[in-house]
Structures are given as structure tokens and as C-alpha cells.
C-alpha positions in Angstrom: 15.2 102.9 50.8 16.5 106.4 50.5 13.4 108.0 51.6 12.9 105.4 54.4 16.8 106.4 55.5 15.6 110.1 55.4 13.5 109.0 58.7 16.1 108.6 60.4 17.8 111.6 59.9 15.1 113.5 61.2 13.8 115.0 64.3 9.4 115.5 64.4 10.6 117.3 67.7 9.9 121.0 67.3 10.3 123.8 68.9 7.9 127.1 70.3 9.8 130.5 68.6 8.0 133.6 67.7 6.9 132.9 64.6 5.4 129.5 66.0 6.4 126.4 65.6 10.0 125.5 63.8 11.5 121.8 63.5 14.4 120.8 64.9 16.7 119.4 62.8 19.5 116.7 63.2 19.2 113.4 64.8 16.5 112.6 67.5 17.5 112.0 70.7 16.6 108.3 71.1 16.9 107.3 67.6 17.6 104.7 66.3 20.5 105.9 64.6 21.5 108.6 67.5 23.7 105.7 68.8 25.3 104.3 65.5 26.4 107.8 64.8 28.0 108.4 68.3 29.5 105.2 68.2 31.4 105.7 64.5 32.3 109.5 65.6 34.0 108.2 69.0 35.8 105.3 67.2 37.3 107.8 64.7 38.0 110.8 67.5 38.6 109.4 70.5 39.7 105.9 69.8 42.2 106.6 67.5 43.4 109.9 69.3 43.7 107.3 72.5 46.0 105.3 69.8 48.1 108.1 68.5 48.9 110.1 71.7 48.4 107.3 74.6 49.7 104.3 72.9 50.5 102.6 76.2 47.2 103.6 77.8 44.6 100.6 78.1 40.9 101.9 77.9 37.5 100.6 77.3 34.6 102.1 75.9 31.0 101.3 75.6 29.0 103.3 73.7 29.7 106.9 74.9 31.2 105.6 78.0 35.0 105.5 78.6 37.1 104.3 81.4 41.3 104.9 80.9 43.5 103.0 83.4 46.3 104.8 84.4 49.5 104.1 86.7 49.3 106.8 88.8 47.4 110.4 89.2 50.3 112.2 87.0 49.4 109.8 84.1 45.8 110.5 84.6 46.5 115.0 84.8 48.3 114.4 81.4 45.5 113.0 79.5 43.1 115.4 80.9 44.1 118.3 82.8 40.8 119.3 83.6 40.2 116.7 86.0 41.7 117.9 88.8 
């Protein structure tokens, strides 16, 4: 089991340097397990951030994508001023 979970842990991408060829280490990009990992690190950040700070905030999210309903533009600048 343990050497079997190792698999998915690792990447058999690797990558041209200098000295040759180096692995990549991390999770592969299409994994299996990419998506599990994403999912359990947004549900701790996001989701509960969303909770704590924007209580009154409805939002969805689906794997790594998140739609927030807001009342009104101001609403929307406050949670990310970025966006506009």
C-alpha cells in the first residue's frame, strides 16, 4: 500500500537542464490525486476563509472553480480588489 501510494506522489515527467535530465518532483499534472489535493487545500483556504470573512456571501465551487454572488459591484471590489 505505502509503496503503491508513493506512485501517486510522483511525477515521471522530467526535465532537460545542463547536467541532463532531472525529475520533477510533486504531483503530476493529471493525476489521479492532483485533484483530491486541490480539492482538500481549497475546502480548508478558501472555503473556510469565504466562511470567516464573507459570512453572508453565498458561493459555489466545483473543483477549482468558484462563482461568489454578490448584491452589487461594491460587494464584489471588497472581496477582491483586483477585479476591477
Amino acid at each position: 500500500m505505502i509503496k503503491s501510494s508513493g506512485l501517486l506522489f510522483s511525477s515521471s515527467v522530467f526535465r532537460q537542464s545542463a547536467s541532463g535530465l532531472t525529475p520533477v518532483f510533486g504531483t503530476p499534472q493529471g493525476g489521479v490525486i492532483s485533484p483530491l489535493l486541490a480539492n482538500l487545500f481549497l475546502h480548508m483556504v478558501f472555503d473556510k476563509w469565504m466562511e470567516k470573512h464573507f459570512a453572508d456571501c453565498p458561493f459555489e465551487r466545483y473543483a477549482d472553480d468558484i462563482i461568489v454572488h454578490v448584491k452589487n459591484e461594491k460587494w464584489s471590489v471588497s472581496i477582491n480588489p483586483d477585479t476591477f
